[in-house]
C-alpha positions in Angstrom: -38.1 19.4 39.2 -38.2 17.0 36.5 -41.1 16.9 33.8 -42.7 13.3 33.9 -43.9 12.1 30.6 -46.9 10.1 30.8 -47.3 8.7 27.3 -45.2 6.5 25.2 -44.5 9.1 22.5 -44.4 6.7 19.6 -46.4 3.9 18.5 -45.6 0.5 17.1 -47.0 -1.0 14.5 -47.1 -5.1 14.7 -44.5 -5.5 11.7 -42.2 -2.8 13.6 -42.6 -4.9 17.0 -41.5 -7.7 14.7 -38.9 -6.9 12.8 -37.4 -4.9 16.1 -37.6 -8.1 17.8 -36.0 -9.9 15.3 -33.0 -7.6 14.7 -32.7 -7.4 18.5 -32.5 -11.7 18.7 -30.0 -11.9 16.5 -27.9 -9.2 18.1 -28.0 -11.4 21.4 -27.5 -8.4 23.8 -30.3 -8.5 26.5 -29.6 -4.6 27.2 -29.6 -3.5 23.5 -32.4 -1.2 22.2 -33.5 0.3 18.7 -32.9 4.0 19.6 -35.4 6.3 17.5 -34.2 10.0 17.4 -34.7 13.3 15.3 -31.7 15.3 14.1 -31.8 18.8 12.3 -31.2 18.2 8.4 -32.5 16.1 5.8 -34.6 18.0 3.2 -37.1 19.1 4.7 -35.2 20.6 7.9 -35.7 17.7 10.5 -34.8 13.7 9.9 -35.3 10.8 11.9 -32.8 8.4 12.7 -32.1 4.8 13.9 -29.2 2.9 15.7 -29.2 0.3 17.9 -27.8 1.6 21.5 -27.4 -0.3 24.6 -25.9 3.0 26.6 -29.7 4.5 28.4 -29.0 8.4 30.0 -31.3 9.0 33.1 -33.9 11.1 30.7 -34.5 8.5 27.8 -38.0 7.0 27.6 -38.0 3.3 27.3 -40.8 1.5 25.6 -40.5 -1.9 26.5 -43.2 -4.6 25.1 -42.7 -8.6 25.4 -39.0 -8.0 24.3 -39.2 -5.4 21.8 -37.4 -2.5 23.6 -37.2 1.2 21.9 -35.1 4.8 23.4 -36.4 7.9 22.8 -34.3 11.0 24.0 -36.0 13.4 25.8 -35.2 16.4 23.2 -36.7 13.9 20.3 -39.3 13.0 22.2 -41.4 16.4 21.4 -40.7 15.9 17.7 -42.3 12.2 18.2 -44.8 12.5 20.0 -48.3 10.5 19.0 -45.8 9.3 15.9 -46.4 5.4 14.9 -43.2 3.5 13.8 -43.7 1.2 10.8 -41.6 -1.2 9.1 -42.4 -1.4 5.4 -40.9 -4.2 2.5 -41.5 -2.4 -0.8 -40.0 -1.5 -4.1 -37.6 0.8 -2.3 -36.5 -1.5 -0.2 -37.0 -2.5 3.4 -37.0 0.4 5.9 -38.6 1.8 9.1 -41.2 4.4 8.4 -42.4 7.4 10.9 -45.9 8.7 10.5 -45.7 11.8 12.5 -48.9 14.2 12.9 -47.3 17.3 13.8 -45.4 17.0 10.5 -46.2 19.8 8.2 -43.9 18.6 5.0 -42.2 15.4 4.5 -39.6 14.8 1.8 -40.1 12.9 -0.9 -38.1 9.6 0.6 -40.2 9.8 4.0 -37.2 10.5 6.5 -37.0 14.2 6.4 -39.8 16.0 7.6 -40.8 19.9 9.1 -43.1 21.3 11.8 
């Protein structure tokens, strides 16, 4: 039997939704999604990562709001769960930004974290 998974296990934040939305339009694929995942590496032992992915296998989790349509796998979505996804302009750059609460370290540039 299958484990269902009841909660979205990462939040948006409105300038995520927006700037998702926007790289999605000008991509023009209506099957297309921002895929969010976690990989072993990075500094601080786990990273996250981002590619856009229009290939779904039976146990992603698809957030889907007005448009704005986001993969998790199901071996990330542990790692994510009750994360929010931001998209911040700054000195450094533009860049997505997790804020994960089961993070016990981050790395200094914010895309490495451990549990």
């Amino acid at each position: 039997m299958t484990a269902v998974q009841s909660a979205d296990p990462i939040e948006l934040t409105a300038a995520a939704e927006a700037r998702i939305r926007e790289l999605l339009a000008e991509e023009a694929d209506d099957e297309l999604c921002l895929r969010v995942f976690v990989t072993g590496g990075g500094c601080s032992g786990f990273q996250y990562g981002f590619t856009f992915d229009d290939d779904r296998d039976d146990d992603d989790t698809l957030l889907n709001r007005d448009g704005v349509r986001v993969l998790v796998d199901s071996l990330s979505f542990g790692y994510l769960s009750g994360s929010v996804l931001d998209y911040q302009e700054g000195l450094e750059g533009a860049r997505f930004v997790v804020s994960n609460p089961a993070a016990t370290s981050t790395c200094g540039c914010g895309s490495s974290f451990s549990i």
